[in-house]
Structures are given as C-alpha cells and as structure tokens.
C-alpha positions in Angstrom: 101.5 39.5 -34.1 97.8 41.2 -33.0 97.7 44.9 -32.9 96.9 46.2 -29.5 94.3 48.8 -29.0 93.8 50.8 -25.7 90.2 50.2 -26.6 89.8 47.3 -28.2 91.7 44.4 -25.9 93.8 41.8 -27.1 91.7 39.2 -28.5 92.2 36.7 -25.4 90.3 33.8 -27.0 93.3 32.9 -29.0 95.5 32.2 -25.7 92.8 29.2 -25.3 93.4 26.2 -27.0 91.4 25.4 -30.4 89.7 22.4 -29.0 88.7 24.1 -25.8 86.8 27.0 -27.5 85.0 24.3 -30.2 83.6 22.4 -27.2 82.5 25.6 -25.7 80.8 26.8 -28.7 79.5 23.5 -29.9 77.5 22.9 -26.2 76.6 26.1 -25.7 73.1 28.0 -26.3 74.0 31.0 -28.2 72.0 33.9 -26.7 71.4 37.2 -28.7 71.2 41.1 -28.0 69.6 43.7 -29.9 71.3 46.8 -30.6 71.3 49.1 -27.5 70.0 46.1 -25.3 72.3 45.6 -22.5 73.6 42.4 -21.8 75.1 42.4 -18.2 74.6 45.2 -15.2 76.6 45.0 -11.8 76.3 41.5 -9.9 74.4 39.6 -13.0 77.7 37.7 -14.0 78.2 36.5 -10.2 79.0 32.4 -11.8 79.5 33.1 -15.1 81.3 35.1 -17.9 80.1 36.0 -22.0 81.9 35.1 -24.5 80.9 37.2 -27.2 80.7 35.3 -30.9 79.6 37.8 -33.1 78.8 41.6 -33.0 80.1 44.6 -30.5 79.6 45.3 -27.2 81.0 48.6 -25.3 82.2 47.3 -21.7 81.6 50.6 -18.6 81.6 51.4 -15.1 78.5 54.1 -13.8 80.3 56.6 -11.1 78.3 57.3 -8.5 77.5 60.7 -9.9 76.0 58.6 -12.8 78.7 59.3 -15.1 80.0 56.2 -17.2 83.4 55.8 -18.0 83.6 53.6 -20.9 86.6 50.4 -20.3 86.4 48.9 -23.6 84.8 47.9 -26.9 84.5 44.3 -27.2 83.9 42.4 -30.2 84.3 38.7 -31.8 86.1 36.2 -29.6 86.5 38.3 -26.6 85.1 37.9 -22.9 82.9 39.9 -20.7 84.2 40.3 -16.9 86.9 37.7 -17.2 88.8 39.4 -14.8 86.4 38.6 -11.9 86.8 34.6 -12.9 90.0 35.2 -10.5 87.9 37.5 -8.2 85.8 36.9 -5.2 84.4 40.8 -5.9 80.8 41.4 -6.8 81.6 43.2 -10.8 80.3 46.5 -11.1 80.4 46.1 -15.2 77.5 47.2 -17.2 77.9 45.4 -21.2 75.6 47.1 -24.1 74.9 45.9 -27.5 76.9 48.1 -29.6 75.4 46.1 -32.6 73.3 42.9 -32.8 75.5 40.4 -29.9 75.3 37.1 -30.3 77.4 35.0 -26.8 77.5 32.2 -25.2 77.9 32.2 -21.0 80.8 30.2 -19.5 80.4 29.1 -15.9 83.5 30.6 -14.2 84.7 27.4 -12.9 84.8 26.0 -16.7 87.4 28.5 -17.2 89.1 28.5 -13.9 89.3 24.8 -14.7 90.9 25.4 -18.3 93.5 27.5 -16.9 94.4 25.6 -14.3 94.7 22.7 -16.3 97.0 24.5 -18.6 100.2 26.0 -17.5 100.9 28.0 -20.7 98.1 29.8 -20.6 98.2 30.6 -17.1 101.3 32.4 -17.8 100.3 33.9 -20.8 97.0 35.4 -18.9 99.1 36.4 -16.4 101.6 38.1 -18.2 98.3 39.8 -20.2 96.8 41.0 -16.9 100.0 42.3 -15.4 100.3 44.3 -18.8 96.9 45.4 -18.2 97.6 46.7 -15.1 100.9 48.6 -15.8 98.4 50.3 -18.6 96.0 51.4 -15.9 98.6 52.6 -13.8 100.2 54.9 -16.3 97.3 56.4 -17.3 96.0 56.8 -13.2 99.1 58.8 -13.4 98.7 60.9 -16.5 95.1 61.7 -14.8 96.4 62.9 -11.3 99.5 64.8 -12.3 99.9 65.5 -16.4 99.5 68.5 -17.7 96.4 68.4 -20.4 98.8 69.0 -22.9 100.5 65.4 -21.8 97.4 63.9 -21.0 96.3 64.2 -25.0 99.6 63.1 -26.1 100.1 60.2 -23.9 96.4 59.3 -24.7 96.8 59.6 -28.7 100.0 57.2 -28.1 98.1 54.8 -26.5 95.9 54.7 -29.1 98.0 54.7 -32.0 99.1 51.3 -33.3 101.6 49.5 -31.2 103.2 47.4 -34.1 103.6 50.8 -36.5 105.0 52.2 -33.0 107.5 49.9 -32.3 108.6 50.4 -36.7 109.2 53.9 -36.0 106.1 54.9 -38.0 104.4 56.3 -35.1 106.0 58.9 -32.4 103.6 61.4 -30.5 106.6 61.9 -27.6 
C-alpha cells in the first residue's frame, strides 16, 4: 500500500492499466522544462492534461491579491489538472518546474475515453476524488473555525505518514 501525503498526491498513474500508460508514453513527444520554467498558467490546459515522466513540479493557485497558495508537489507518474478532464471550467492552475520536467500532454478525451472504457477505474478515481474532497473540506474547516493551536496539529497529522498512523506510530490528537 502507497503512503499518502497531503502534499504529494497518490500516484494516480498506477490506477491506469500497464498497457494503457506504455501506449501513451511510447506515441507521445516527451516535452522538457527547465528548472523554474513554468509549464502550464490558467486556461493553457483547455484540451489537454501533463503527465509528468520524470522530475518535480509544484502545482498553485494566484489569489487575486497575488498571493499563491501552493496545492501540491507533483513528481514521476502523476498528472497535471486531471481534475478538469471531468470539468467544463476554465483551470486556474499555474505548474512550475521544481527540477528539470520532462511530460508528455494527453488530450482529455484520451483519458475521458480510458475511464469510460474501464469501470474499475472509474470507481477507483472516484472513490480517490471523493477522498480528495472530504480532505479539502476538513481542512476549509480547520481554516474557518480552529484555533491556531488545532490548525498546526491537524496540519502536522495530515502530514505525517498515513500507514505509520494507522500502526499506532503516529498520534498528534
């Protein structure tokens, strides 16, 4: 079983099947970032999503305000924006090179079409998303009404390992 990281998402990649992501990567032109180049900014990823195959990429949102509230670091085997392959949104997602990025770009329907096509995966990305979402919830509501005190703690939970959690190695509450 994977680790889960509040930072570092689930790998989704390996809910795909084997031969799907070979012919992916096998017909695809591999396109490469520099570190501190950024790959995507709001509305470039209108058809399409990354599929990052080697190197680091930190995943954010820009507030108005022009602050930039990080969602994610991204590495090997994981996708940029495949939330909006199930959204008729325009992405507000900026990606940057964290260190040298080599991807390939999936055309959303590709995917669409992959999960579709397979009903085990469809669950399993939509049990993965509905986990997602409980997470954002939670910490929406640590935000609006913990103290700081909870706020850190609930925070450090998140990010402490889930499998050493559910051992009993880990317990911040």
């Amino acid at each position: 079983m994977q680790s889960e990281h509040f930072l570092y998402p689930t790998n989704i990649i390996n809910m795909f099947p084997a031969s799907q992501i070979e012919h992916w990567t096998a017909n695809k032109n591999v396109e490469t970032f520099k570190k501190g180049e950024l790959i995507c900014t709001p509305g470039q990823l209108s058809d399409s999503v990354y599929l990052i195959i080697e190197g680091h990429a930190r995943i954010f949102h820009i507030h108005l305000e022009g602050k930039e509230c990080v969602l994610g670091i991204l590495s090997k085997g994981d996708f940029i924006d495949l939330l909006h392959v199930f959204s008729q949104k325009e992405s507000q997602l900026f990606a940057k090179a964290l260190t040298e990025v080599k991807l390939i770009s999936l055309t959303k329907a590709e995917v669409r079409n992959e999960i579709q096509q397979n009903k085990e995966l469809s669950t399993t990305l939509l049990y993965y998303f509905a986990n997602r979402l409980q997470d954002t919830i939670e910490v929406l509501e640590q935000v609006a009404y913990g103290k700081v005190e909870e706020r850190l703690l609930f925070l450090l939970d998140k990010l402490a390992n889930k499998s050493e959690k559910k051992r009993g190695l880990v317990s911040f509450t």
